[in-house]
C-alpha positions in Angstrom: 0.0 0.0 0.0 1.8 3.4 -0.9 -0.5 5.0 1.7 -2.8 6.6 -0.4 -7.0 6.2 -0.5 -9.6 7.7 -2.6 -12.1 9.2 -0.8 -16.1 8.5 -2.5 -18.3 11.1 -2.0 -21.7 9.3 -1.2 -23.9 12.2 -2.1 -25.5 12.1 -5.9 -25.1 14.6 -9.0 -26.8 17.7 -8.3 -29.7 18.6 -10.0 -28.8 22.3 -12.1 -32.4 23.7 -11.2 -32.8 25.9 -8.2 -35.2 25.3 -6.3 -38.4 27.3 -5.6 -41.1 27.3 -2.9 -44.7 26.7 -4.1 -46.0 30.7 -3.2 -44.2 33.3 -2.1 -43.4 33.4 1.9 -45.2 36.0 3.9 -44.0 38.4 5.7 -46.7 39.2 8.1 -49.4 37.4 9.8 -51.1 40.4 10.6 -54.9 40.5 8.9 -54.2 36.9 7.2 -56.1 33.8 7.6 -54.0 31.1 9.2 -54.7 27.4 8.9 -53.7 24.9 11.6 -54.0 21.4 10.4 -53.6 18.6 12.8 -53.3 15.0 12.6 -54.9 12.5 14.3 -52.3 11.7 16.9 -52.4 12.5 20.5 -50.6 15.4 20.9 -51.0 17.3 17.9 -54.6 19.2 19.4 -52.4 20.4 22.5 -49.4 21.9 20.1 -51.4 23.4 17.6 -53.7 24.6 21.0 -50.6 26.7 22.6 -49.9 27.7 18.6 -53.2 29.1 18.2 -52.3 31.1 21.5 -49.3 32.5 20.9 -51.0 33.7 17.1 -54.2 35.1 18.8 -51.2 37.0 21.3 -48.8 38.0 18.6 -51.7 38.6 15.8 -54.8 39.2 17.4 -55.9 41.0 14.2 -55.3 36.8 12.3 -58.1 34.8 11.6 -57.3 31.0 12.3 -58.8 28.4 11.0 -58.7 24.8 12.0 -58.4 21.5 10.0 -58.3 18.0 11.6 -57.2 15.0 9.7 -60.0 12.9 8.7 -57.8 9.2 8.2 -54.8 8.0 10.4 -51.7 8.8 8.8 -53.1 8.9 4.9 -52.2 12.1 3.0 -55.3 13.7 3.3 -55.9 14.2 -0.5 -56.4 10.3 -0.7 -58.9 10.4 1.3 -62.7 11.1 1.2 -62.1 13.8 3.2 -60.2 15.8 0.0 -63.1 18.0 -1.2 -63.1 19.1 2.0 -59.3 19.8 2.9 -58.8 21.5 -0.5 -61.5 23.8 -0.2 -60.4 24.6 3.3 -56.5 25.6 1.7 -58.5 27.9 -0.6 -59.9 29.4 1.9 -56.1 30.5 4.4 -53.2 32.2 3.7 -50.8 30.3 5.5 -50.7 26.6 7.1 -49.0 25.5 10.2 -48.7 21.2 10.5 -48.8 19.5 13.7 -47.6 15.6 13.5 -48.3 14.9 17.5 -46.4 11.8 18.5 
């Protein structure tokens, strides 16, 4: 061995395309209607609870508006409860996701 290794890099060709969120970030809560989905496990209700606190304190001018899971952890677009959930993302500005394990 002439004390020598090559060294592999284990991450994969980088895709040229930048990436982009889906809307444009917002820059104030203030006036907005925020959504707080929550799935069906146990502790997500009591997050998004002390969430919805702290908005109503910092933004008491926000609107919130609350979605709840309507299948155990199943996207909730396949589900029957999709007509439901899309119209309710028409319908905020923002969404904040509590997973409560």
């Amino acid at each position: 061995m002439n004390g020598q290794y090559e060294v592999l890099n284990p991450w994969a060709e980088v895709d040229p395309i930048l990436l982009r969120r889906i809307s444009p970030r917002i820059v104030d809560l203030t006036g907005k209607r925020i959504g707080l989905f929550r799935n069906l496990k146990r502790s997500s209700k009591p997050i998004l609870n002390v969430v919805e606190r702290e908005l109503v304190a910092r933004f008491p001018a926000s609107d919130l508006s609350w979605y709840e899971s309507t299948k155990v952890n199943t996207p909730e677009v396949e589900t029957e409860g999709k007509p439901a959930f899309e119209e309710w993302v028409k319908g905020v500005d923002a969404v904040i996701v509590a997973v409560g394990d």
